[in-house]
Wavefront OBJ file of the C-alpha trace (Angstrom):
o trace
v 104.572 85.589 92.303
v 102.616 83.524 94.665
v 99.851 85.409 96.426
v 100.141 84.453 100.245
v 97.445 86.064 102.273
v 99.176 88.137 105.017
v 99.904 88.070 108.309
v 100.023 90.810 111.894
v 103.722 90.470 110.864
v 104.028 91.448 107.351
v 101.199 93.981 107.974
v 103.100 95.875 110.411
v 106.120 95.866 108.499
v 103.958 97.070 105.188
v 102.337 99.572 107.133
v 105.731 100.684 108.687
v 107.514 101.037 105.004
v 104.523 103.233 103.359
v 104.616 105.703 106.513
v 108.597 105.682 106.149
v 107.592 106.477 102.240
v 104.922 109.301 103.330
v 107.878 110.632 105.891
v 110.020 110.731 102.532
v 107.959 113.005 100.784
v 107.719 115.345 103.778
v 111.366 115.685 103.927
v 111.136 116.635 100.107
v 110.059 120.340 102.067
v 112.631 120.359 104.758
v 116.259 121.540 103.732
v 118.070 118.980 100.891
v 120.702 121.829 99.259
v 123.025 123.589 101.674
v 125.644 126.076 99.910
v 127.769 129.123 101.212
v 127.740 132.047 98.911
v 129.429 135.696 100.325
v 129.956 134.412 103.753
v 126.220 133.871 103.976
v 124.666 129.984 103.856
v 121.577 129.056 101.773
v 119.338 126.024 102.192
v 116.391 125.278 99.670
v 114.172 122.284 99.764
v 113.500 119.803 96.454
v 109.841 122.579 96.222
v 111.836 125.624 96.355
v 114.556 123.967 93.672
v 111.012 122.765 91.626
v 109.458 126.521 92.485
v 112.814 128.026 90.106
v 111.976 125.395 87.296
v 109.609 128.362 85.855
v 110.592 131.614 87.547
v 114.456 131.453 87.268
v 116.842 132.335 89.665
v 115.133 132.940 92.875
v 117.021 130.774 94.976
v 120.211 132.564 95.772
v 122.581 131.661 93.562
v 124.547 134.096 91.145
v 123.705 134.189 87.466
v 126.963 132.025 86.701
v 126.079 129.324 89.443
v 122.415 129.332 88.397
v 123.405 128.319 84.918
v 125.369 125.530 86.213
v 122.258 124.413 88.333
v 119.786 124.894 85.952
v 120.380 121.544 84.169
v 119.799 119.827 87.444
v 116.981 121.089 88.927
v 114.408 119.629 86.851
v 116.029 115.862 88.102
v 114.248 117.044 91.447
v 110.638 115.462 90.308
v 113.191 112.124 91.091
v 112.872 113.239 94.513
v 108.766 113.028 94.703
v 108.278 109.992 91.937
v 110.797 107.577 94.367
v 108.976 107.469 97.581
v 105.485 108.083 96.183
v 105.775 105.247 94.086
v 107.116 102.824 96.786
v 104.071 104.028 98.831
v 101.729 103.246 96.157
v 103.345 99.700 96.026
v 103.344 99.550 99.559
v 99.690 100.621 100.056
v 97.714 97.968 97.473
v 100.061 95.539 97.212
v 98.974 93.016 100.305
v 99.298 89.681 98.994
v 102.279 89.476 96.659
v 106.252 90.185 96.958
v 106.500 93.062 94.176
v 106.098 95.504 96.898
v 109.487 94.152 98.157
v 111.152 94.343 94.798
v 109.694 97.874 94.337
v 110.825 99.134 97.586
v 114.286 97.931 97.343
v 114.779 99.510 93.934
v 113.084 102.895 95.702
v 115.365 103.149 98.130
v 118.706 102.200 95.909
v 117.482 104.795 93.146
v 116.574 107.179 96.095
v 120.326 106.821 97.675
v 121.941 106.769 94.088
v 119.732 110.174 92.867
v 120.679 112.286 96.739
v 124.185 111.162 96.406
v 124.698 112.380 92.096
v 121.973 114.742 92.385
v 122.622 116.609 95.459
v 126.155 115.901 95.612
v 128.045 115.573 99.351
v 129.110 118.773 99.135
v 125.636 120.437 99.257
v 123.664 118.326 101.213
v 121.528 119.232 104.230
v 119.411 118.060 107.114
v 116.368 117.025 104.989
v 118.716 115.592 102.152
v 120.393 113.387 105.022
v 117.614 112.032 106.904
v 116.289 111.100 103.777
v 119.321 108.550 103.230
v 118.895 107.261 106.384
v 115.060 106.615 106.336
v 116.316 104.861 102.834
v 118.358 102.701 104.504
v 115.892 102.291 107.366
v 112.993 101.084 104.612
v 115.206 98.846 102.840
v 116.237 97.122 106.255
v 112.475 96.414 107.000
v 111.634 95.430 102.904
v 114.624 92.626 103.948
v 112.360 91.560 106.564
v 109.516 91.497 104.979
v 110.894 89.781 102.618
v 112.626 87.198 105.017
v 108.458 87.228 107.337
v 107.083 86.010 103.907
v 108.859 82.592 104.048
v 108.151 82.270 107.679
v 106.063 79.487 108.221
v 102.343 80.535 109.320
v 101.109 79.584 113.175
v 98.213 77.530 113.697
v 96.411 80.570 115.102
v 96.774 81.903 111.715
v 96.127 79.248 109.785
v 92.547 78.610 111.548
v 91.491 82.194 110.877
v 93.142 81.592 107.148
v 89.808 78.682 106.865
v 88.005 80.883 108.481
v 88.226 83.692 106.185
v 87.341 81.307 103.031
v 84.762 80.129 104.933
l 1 2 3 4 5 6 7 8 9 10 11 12 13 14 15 16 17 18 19 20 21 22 23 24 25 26 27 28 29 30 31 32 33 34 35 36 37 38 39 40 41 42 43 44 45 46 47 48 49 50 51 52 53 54 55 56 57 58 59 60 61 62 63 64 65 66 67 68 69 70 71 72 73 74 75 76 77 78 79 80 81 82 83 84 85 86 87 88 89 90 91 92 93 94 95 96 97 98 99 100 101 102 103 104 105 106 107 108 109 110 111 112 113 114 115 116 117 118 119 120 121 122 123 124 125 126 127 128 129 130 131 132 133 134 135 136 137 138 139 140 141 142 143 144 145 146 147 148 149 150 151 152 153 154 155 156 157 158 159 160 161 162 163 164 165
């Protein structure tokens, strides 16, 4: 890919797509499972779901439904790797389009793991405002990816010979 030194443009849309990232992994502690069990509602987060990885069945469920479960609760590290590898990408990658590529495939793997994963019937506040900062950060990758063909101003191109000066 052709390394294009960047503009105030594709800088603030970067910078806005790794916060939207960081913002992902702080929903990972908000609510993302909501279930009903003897007229009483639950709600655990992706860390509480992680938390009964090693000490079994603390998170409400009875011994039946935890067995169910247990096969997809260690599929919540999917939660953490998505967005903390699209930050990553978004953070050091300044002068080339792979953080564009990266992102969109974060944030179609991110929608495809909360909708199989989670499942619509279980799905909470955190779980749901993580699809729609998904969709939100793959609306700005389009731009960014749309502000990289944009032809450069001559204010920026005098402080590109500037710079290499």
């Amino acid at each position: 890919m052709n390394k294009i030194p960047e503009n105030k443009t594709r800088k603030r849309l970067r910078t806005a797509m790794w916060v939207f990232y960081l913002l992902e992994i702080v929903l990972c502690s908000m609510p993302y499972y909501q279930y009903s069990m003897n007229n009483t509602i639950y709600s655990n987060s992706v860390f509480d779901m992680l938390s009964a990885l090693g000490a079994g069945n603390d998170i409400g469920l009875s011994s039946a439904e935890y067995a169910a479960v247990n096969t997809m609760i260690p599929l919540n590290f999917i939660f953490l790797v998505i967005p903390i590898v699209g930050f990553f990408f978004c953070v050091l990658d300044r002068k080339t389009n792979m953080k564009n590529v990266v992102s969109i495939l974060c944030c179609l793997l991110g929608v495809i793991s909360i909708l199989t994963i989670v499942t619509i019937n279980l799905i909470s506040l955190g779980s749901m405002l993580a699809l729609l900062l998904y969709i939100l950060i793959s609306f700005i990758t389009i731009f960014s990816i749309f502000a990289r063909f944009s032809a450069p101003s001559e204010k920026e191109k005098s402080e590109q010979v500037n710079e290499k000066k």
